[in-house]
C-alpha positions as CSV (number, residue, x, y, z in Angstrom):
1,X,0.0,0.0,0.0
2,X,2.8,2.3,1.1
3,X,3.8,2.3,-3.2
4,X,0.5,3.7,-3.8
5,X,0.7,6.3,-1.2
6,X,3.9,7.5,-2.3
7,X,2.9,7.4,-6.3
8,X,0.1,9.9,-5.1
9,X,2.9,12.1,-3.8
10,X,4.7,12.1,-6.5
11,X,1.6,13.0,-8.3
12,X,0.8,15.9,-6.0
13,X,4.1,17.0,-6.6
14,X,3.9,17.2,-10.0
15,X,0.6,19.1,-9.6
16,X,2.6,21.5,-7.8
17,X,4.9,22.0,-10.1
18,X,2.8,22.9,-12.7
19,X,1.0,25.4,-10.3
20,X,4.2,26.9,-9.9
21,X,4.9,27.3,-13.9
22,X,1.7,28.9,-14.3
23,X,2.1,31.2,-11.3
24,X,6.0,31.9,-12.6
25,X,5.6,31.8,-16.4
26,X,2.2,32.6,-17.1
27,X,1.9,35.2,-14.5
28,X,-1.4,33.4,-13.5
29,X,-2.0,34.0,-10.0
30,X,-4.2,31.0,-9.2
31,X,-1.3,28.9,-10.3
32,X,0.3,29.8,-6.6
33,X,-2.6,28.5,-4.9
34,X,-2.3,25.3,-6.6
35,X,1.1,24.9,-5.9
36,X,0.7,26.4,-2.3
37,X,-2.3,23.6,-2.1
38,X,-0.7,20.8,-3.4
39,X,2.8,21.1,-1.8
40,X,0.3,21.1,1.4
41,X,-1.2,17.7,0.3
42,X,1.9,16.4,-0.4
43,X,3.2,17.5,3.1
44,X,0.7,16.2,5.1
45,X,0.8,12.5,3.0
46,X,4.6,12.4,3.6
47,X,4.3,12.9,8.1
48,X,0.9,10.5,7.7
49,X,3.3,8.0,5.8
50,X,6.1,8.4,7.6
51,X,4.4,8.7,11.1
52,X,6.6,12.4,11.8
53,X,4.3,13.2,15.0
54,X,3.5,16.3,13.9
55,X,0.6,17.4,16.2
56,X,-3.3,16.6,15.0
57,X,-4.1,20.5,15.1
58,X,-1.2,21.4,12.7
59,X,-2.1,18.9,10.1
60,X,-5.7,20.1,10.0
61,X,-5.1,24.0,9.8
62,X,-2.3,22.9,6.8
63,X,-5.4,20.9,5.4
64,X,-7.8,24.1,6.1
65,X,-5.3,26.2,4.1
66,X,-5.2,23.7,1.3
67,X,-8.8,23.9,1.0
68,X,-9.0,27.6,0.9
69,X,-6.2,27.8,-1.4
70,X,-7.9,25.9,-3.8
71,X,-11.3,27.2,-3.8
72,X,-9.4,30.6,-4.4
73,X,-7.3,29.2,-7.3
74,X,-10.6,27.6,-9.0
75,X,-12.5,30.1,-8.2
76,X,-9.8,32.4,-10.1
77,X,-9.9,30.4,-13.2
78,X,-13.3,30.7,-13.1
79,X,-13.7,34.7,-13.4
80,X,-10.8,34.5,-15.6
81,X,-12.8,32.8,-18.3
């Protein structure tokens, strides 16, 4: 199970990679929330998988943040068309 959970992180990675090209190179700012929200997804799978003992209130303000980041970036791309 642990190669499925870590294929999903390198997905979420690569999510956040293209956020960050379309924040940096398109100039889209909606492309930083998607990479601010998926290098948060990515962070919380990696101390879940890895059992860091980060405390239970951190990881659910990070996954708050996520949340609002991405409602903002869709929300963006949706006034933008």
């Amino acid at each position: 199970m642990n190669e499925l959970q870590t294929f999903s992180i390198m997905v979420e990675m690569a999510v956040a990679i293209v956020g960050l090209l379309i924040w940096l190179q398109r100039r889209k700012t909606y492309g930083g929330y998607i990479f601010l929200t998926f290098t948060i997804y990515g962070f919380y799978d990696i101390i879940r998988l890895w059992g860091l003992g980060v405390p239970e209130i951190i990881l659910r303000i990070l996954f708050a943040v996520a949340s609002v980041s991405i409602l903002v970036a869709v929300w963006r791309q949706y006034r933008a068309d």
